[in-house]
Backbone as a printed PyTorch tensor [residue, N CA C, xyz], in Angstrom:
tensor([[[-131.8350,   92.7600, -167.6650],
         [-132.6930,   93.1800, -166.5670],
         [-134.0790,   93.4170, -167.1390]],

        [[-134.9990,   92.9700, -166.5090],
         [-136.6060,   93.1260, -166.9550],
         [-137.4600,   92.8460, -165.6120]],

        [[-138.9040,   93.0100, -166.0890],
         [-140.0770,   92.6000, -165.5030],
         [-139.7560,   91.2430, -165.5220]],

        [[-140.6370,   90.3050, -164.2440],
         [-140.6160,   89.1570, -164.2010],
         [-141.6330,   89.0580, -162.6190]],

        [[-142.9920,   88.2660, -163.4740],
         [-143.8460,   87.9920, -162.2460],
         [-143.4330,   87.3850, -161.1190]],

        [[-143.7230,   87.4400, -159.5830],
         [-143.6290,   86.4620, -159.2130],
         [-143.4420,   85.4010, -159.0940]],

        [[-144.7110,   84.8660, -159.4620],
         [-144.6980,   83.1530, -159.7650],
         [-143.8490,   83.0110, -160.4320]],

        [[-143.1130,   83.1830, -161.5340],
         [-141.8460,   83.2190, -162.2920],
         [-140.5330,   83.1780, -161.4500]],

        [[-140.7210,   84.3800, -161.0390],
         [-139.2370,   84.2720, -160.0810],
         [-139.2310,   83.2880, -158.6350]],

        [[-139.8750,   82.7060, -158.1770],
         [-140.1190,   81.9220, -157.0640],
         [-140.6050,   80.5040, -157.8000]],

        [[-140.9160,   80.2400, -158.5020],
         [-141.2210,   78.8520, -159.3660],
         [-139.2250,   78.0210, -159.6850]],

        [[-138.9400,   77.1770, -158.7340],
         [-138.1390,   76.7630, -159.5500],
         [-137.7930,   76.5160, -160.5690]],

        [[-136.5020,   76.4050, -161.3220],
         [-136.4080,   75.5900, -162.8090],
         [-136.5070,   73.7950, -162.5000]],

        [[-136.7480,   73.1920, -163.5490],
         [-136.7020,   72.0350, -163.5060],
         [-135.1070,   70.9040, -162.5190]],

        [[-134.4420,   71.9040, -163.1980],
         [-133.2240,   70.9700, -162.8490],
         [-132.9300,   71.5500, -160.9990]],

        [[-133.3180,   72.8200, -161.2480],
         [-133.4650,   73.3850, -159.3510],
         [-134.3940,   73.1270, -158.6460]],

        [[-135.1790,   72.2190, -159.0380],
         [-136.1610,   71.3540, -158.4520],
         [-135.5390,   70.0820, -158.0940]],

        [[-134.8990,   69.6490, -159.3740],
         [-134.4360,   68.3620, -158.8170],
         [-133.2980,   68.4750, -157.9800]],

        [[-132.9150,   69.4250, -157.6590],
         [-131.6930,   69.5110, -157.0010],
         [-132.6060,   69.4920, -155.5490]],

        [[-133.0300,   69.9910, -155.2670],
         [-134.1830,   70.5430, -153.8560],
         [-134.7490,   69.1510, -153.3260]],

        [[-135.3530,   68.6380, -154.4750],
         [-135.7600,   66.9960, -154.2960],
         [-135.2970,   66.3340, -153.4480]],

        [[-134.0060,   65.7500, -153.4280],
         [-133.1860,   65.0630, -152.8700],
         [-133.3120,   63.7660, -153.2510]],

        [[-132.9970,   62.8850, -152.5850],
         [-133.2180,   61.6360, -153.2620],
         [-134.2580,   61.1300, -152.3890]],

        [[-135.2150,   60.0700, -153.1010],
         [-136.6110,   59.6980, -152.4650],
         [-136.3030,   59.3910, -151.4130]],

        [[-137.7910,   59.2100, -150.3810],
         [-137.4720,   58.9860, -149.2170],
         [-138.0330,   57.6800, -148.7800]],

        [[-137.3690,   57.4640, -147.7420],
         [-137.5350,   55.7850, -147.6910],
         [-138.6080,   55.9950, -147.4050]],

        [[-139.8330,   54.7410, -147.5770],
         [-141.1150,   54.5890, -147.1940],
         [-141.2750,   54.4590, -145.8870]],

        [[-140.3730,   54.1240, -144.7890],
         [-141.0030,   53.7610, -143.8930],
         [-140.8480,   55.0400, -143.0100]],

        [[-140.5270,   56.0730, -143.4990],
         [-140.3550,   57.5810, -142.3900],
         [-140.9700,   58.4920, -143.4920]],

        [[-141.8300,   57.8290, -144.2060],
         [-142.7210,   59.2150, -144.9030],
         [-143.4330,   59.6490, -143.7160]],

        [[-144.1180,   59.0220, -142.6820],
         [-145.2380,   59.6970, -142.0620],
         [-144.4500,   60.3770, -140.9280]],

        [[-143.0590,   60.5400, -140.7320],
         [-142.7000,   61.0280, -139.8160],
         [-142.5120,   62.2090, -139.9170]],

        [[-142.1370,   63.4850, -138.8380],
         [-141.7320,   64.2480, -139.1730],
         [-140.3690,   64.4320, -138.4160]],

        [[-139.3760,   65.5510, -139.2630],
         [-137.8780,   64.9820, -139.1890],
         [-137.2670,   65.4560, -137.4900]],

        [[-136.5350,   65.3630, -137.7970],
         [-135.4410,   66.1180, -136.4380],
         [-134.6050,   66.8970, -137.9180]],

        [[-134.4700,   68.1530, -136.9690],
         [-133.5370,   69.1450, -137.4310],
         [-132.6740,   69.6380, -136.5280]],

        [[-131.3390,   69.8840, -136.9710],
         [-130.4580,   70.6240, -136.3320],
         [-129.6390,   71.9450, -137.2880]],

        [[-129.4210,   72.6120, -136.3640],
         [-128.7700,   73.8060, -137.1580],
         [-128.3560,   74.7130, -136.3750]],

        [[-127.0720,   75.9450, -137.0700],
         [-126.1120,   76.3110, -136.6690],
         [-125.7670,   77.4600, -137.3950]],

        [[-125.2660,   78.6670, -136.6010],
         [-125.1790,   79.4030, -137.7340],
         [-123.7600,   80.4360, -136.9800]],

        [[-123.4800,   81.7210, -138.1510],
         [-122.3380,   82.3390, -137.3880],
         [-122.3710,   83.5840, -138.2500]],

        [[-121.3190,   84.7530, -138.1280],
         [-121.6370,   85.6050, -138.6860],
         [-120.1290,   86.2400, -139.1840]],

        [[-120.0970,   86.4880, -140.4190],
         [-118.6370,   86.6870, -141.0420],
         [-118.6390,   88.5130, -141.4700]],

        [[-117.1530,   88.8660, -141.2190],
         [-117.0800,   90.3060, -141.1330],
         [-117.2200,   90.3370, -142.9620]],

        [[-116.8030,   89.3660, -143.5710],
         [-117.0630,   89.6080, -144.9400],
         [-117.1600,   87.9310, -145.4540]],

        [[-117.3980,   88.2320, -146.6070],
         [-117.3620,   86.6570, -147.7360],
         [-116.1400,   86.9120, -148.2550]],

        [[-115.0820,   86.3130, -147.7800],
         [-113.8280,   85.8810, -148.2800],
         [-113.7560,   85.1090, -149.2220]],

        [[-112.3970,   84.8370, -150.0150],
         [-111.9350,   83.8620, -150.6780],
         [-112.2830,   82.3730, -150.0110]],

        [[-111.2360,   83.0710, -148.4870],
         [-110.8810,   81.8790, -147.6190],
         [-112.3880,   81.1290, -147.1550]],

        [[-113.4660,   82.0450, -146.8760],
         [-114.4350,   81.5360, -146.1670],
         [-115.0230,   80.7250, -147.0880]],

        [[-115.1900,   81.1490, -148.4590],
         [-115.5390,   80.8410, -149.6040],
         [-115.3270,   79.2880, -149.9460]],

        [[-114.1540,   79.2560, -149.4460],
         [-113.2460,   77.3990, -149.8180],
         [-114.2680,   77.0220, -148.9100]],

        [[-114.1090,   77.6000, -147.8370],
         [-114.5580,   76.5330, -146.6300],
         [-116.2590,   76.5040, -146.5410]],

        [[-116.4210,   77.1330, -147.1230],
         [-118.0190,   77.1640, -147.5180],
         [-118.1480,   75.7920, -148.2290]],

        [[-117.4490,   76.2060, -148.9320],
         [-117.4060,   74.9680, -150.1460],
         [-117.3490,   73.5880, -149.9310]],

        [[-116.4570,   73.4350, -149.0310],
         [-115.3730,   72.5780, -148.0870],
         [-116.5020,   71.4960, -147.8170]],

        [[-117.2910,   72.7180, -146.4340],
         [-117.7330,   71.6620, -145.7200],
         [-119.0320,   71.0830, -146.5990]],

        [[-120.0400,   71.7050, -147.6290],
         [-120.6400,   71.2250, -148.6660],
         [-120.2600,   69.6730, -148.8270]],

        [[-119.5250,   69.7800, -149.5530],
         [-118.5920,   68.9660, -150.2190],
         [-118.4180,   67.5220, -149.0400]],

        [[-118.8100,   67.3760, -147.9240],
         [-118.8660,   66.3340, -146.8700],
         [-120.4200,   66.1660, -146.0720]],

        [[-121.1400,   67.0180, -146.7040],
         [-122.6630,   67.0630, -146.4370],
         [-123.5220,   65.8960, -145.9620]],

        [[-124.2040,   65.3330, -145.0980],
         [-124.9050,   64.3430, -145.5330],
         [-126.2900,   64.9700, -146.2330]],

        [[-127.4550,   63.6790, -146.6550],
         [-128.5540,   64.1360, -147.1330],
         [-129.1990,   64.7860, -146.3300]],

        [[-129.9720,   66.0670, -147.0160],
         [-131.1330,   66.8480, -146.2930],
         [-130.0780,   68.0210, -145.4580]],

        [[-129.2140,   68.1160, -146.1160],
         [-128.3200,   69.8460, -145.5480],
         [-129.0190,   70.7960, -146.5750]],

        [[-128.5050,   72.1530, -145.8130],
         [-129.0800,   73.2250, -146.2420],
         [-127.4410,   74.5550, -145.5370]],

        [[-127.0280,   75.0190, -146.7320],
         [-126.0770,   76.1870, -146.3740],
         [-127.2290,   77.1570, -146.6570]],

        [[-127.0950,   78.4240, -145.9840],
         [-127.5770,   79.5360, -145.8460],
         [-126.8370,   80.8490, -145.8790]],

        [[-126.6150,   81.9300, -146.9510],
         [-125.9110,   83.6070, -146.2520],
         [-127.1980,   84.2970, -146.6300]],

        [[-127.0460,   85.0330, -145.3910],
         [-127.8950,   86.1160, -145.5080],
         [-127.8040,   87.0560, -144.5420]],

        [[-128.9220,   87.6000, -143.9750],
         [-128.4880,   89.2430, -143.1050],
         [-127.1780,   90.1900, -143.8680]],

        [[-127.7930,   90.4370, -144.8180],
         [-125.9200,   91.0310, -145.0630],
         [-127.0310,   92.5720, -144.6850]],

        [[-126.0180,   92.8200, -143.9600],
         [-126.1640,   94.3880, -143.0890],
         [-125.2300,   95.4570, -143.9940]],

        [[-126.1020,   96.2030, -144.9690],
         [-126.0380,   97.6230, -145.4040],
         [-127.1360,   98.5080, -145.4580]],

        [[-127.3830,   99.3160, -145.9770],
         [-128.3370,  100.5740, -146.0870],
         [-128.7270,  100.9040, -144.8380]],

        [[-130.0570,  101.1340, -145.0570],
         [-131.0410,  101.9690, -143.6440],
         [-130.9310,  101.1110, -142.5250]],

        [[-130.6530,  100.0900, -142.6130],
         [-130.8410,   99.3660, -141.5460],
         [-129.8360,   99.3430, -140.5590]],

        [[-128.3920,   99.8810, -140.8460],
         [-127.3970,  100.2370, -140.2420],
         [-127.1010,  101.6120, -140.0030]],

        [[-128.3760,  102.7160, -140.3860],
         [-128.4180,  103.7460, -139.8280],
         [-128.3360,  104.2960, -138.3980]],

        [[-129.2520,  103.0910, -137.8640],
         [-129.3910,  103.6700, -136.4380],
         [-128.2560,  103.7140, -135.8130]],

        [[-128.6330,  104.1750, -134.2040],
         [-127.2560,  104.0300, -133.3460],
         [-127.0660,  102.1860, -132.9420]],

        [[-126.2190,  102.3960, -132.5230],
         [-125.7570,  101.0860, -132.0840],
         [-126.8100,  100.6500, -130.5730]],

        [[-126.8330,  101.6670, -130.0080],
         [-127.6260,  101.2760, -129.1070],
         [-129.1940,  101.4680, -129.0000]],

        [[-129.7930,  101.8350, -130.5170],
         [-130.9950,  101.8590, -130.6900],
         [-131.8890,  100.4460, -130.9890]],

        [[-131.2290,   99.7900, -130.7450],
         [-131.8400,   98.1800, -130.8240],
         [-130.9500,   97.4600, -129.9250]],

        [[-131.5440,   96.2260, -129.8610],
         [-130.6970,   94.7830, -129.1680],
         [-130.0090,   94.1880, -129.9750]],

        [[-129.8580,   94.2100, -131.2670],
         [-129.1660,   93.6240, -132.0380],
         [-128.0770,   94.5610, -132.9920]],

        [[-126.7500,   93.6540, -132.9720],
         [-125.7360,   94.6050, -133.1620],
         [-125.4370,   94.4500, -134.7390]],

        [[-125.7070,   95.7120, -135.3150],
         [-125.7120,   96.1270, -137.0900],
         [-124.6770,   96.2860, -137.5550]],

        [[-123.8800,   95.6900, -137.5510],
         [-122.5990,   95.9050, -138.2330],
         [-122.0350,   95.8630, -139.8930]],

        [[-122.2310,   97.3290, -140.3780],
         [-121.8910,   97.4860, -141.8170],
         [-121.5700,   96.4220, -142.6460]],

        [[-121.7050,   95.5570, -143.3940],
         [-121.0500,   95.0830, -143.7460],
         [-120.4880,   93.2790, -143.3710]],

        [[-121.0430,   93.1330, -142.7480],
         [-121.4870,   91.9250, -141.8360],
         [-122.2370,   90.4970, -142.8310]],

        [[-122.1990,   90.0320, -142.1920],
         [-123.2010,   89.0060, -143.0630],
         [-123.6880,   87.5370, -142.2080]],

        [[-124.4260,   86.8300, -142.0870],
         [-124.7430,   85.2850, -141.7180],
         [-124.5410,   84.5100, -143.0100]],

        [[-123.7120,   83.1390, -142.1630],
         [-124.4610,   82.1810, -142.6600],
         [-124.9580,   80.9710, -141.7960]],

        [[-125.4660,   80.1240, -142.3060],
         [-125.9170,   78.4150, -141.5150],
         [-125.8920,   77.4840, -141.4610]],

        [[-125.8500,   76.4980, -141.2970],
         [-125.1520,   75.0860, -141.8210],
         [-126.8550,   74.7030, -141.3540]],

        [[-127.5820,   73.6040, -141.4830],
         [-128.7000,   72.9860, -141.2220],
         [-128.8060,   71.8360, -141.9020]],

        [[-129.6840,   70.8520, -141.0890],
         [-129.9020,   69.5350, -141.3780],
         [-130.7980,   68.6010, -140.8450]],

        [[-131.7490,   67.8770, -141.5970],
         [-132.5200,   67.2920, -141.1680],
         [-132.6070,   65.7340, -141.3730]],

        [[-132.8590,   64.7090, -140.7700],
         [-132.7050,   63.1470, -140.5960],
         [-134.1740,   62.5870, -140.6210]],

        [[-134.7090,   61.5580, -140.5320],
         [-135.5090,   60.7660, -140.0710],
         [-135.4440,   59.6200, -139.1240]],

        [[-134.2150,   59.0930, -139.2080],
         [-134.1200,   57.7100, -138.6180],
         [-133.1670,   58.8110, -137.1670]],

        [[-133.0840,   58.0380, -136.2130],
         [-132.8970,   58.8660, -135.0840],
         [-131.2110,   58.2730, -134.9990]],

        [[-130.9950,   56.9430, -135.8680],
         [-129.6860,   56.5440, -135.7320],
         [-128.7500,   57.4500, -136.7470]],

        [[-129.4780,   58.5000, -137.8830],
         [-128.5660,   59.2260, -138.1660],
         [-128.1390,   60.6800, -137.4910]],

        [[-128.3440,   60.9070, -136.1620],
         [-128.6560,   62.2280, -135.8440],
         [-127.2410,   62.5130, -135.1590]],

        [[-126.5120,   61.8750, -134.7870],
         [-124.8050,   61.7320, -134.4470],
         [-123.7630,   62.4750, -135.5680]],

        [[-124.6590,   61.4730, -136.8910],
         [-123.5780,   62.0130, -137.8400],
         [-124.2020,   63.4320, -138.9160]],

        [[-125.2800,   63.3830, -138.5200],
         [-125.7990,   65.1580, -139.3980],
         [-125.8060,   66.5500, -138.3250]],

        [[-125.6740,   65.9850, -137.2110],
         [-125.6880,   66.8310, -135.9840],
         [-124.3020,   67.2670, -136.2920]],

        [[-123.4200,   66.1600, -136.3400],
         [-121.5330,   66.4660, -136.5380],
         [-121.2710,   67.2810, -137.3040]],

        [[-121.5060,   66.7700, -138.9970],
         [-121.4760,   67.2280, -139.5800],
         [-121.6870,   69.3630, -139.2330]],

        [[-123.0050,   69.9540, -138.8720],
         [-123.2670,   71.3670, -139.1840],
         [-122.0460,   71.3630, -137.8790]],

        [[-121.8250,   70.8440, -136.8540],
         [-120.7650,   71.1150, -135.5530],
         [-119.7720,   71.1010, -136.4670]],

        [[-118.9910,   70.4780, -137.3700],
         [-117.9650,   70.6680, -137.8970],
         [-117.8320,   71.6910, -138.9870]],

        [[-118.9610,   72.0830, -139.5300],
         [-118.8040,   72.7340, -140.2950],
         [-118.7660,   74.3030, -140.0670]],

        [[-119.6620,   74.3860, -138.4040],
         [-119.1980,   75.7520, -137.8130],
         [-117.9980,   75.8230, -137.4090]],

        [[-117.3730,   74.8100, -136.7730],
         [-116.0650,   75.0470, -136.1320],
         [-115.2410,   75.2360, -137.8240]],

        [[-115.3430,   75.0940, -138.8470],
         [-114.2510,   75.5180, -139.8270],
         [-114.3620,   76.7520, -140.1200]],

        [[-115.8410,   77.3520, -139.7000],
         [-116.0660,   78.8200, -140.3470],
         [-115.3670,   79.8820, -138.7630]],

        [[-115.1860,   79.1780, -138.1780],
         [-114.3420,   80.1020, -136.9110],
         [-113.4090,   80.8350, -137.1820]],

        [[-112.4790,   80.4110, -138.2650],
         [-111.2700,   81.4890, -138.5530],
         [-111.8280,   82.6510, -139.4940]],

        [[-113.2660,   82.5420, -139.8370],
         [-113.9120,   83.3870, -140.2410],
         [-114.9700,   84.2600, -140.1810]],

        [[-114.9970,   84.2310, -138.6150],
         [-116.4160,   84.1270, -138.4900],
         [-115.6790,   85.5860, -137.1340]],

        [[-116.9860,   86.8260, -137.1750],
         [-116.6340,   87.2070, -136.2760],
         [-117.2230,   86.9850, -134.5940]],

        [[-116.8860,   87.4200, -133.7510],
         [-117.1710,   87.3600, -132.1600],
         [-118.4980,   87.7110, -132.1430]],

        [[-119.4220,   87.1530, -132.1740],
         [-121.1820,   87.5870, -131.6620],
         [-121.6570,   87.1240, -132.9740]],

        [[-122.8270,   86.2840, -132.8810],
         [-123.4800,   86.2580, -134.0440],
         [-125.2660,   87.0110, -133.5360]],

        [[-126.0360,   86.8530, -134.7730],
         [-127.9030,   86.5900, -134.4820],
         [-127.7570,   85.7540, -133.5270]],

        [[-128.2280,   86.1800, -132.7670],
         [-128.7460,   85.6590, -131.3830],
         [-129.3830,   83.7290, -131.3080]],

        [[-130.4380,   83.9470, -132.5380],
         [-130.7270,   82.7430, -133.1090],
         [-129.9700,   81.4960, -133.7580]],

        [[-128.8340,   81.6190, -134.1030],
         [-127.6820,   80.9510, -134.2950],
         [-126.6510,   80.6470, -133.2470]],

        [[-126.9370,   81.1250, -132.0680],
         [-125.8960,   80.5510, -130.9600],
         [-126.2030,   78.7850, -130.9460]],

        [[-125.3710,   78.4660, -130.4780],
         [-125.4190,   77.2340, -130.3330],
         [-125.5240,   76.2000, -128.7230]],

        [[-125.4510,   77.2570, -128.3580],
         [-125.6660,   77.0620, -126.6510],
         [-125.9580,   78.2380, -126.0700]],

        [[-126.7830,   78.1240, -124.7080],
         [-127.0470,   79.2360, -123.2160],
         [-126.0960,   79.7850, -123.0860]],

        [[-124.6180,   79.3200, -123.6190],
         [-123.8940,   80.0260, -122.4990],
         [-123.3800,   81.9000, -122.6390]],

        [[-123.5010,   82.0880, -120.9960],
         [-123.8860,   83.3840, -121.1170],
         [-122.6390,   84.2480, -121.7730]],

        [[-121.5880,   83.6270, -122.1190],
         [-120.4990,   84.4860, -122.5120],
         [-120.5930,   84.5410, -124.1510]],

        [[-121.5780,   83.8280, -124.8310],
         [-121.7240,   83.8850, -126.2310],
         [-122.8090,   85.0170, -125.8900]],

        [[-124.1010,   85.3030, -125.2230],
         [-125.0570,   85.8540, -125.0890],
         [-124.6710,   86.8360, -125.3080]],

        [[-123.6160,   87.6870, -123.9790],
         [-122.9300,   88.9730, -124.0800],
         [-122.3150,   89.3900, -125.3130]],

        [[-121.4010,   88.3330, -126.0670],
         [-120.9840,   88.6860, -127.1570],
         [-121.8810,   89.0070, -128.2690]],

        [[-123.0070,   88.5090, -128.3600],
         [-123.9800,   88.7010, -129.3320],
         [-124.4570,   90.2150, -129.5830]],

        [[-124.9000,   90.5590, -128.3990],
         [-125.4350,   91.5330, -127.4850],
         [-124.6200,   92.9350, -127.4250]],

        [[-123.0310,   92.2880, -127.4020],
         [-122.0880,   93.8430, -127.4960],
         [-122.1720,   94.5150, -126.0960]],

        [[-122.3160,   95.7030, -126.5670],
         [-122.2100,   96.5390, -125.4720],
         [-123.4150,   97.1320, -125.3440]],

        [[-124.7590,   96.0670, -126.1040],
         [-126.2680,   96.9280, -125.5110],
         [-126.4520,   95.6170, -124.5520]],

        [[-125.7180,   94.5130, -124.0140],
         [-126.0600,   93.7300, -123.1570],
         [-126.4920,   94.1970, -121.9430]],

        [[-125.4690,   94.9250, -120.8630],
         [-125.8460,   95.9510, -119.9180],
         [-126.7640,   96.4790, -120.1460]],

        [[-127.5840,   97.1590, -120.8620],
         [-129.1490,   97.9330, -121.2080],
         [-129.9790,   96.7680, -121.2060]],

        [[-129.9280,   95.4760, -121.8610],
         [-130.8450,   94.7000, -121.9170],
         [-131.1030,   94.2480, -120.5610]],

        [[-130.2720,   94.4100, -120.0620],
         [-129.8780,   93.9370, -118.9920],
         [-130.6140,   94.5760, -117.3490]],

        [[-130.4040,   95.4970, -117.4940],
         [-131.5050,   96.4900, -117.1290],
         [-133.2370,   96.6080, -116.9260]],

        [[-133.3440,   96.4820, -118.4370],
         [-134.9150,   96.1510, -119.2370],
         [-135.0010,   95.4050, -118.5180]],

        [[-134.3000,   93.9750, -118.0380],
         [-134.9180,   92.6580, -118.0090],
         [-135.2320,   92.7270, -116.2300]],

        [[-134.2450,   93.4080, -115.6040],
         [-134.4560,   93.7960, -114.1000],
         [-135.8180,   94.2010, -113.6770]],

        [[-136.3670,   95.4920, -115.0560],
         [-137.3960,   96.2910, -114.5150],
         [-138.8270,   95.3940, -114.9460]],

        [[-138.4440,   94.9240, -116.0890],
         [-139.8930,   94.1030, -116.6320],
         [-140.4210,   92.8860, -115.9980]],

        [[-138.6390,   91.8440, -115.5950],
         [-138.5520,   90.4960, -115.7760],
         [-137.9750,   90.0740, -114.5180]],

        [[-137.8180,   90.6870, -113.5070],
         [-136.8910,   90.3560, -112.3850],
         [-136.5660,   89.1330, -112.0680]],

        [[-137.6060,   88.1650, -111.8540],
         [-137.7970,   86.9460, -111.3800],
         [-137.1300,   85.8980, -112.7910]],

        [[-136.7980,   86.5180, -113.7200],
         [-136.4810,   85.7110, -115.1210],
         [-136.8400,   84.7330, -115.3620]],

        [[-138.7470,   84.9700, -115.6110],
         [-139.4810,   84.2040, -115.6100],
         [-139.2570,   83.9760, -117.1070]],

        [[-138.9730,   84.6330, -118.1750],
         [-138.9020,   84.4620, -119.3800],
         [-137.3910,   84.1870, -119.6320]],

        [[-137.1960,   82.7040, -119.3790],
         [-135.5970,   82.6380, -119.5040],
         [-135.5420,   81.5300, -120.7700]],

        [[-136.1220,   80.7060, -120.8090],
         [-135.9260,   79.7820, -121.9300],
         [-135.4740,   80.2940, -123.3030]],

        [[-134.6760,   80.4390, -123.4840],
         [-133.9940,   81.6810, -124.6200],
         [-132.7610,   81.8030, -124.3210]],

        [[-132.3460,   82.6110, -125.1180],
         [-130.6590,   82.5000, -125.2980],
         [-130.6080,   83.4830, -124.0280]],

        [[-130.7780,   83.4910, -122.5840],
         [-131.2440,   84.1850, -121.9210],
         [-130.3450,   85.6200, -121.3030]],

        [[-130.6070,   86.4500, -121.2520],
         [-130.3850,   87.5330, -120.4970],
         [-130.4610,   87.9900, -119.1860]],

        [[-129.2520,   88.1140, -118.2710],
         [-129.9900,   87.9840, -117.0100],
         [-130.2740,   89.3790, -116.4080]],

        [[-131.2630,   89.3000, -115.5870],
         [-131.4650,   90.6930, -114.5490],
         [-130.2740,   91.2040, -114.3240]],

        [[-130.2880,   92.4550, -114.4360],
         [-129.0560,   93.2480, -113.3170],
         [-129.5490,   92.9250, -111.8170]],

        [[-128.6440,   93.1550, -111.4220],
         [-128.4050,   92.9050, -109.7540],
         [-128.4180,   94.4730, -109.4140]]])
């Protein structure tokens, strides 16, 4: 354990550069910019099991994926009450993401599949509600789950601020009635 500048610690190594690299890109979609898709979910812990399947779906990747864990929910930040925010803090918790980006529009079937398959394996691991930002669709029964039991309050908010749910384009929340 020591000091270590910045630029040091954020400067890749050589060989974690070339890993990042990827392999060159064809010339004729340098000037493009990509399509991305991505996906994410949220695990009550990092298992063994999740661990394989972390691994798993890696291991069937096409080019230009990206796995992600993070949010791991401990300290102050799981102090508050549960209903002192919109987002539900659960001790001990964690994200991860599957992501991926293409150029040619004829690969977007099979890198799109790909993070879809690779969430559906993290399901036996994954708990009920993720970050809001990782849903994968509107639909309102993932919303609620996200949301918990401060959905009803948001729910509320959105009556008194938003009635008309003019701000819906979002994983949306609807007015109370």
């Amino acid at each position: 354990i020591g000091v270590k500048a910045y630029t040091e610690f954020t400067t890749p190594t050589a060989e974690v550069g070339k890993l990042l690299q990827g392999p060159p890109l064809d010339p004729a979609f340098r000037n493009l910019r990509p399509d991305i898709y991505w996906m994410g979910a949220s695990l009550d812990t990092l298992s063994d099991g999740a661990i394989r399947t972390l691994v798993d779906q890696t291991r069937g990747a096409p080019p230009g994926w990206d796995l992600s864990l993070g949010h791991y929910m401990h300290g102050a930040i799981c102090n508050v009450a549960p209903d002192a925010t919109p987002f539900m803090r659960v001790k001990g918790t964690m994200t991860c993401h599957f992501d991926t980006y293409w150029f040619d529009e004829k690969q977007a079937t099979t890198y799109m599949g790909w993070v879809d398959a690779a969430i559906a394996a993290m399901k036996p691991h994954s708990r009920s509600g993720t970050y809001v930002n990782y849903l994968g669709s509107d639909d309102l029964a993932q919303v609620k789950s996200t949301y918990g039991t401060n959905y009803s309050r948001l729910s509320r908010i959105k009556r008194q601020y938003d009635p008309d749910n003019v701000f819906h384009r979002n994983r949306n929340i609807l007015p109370a009635r």
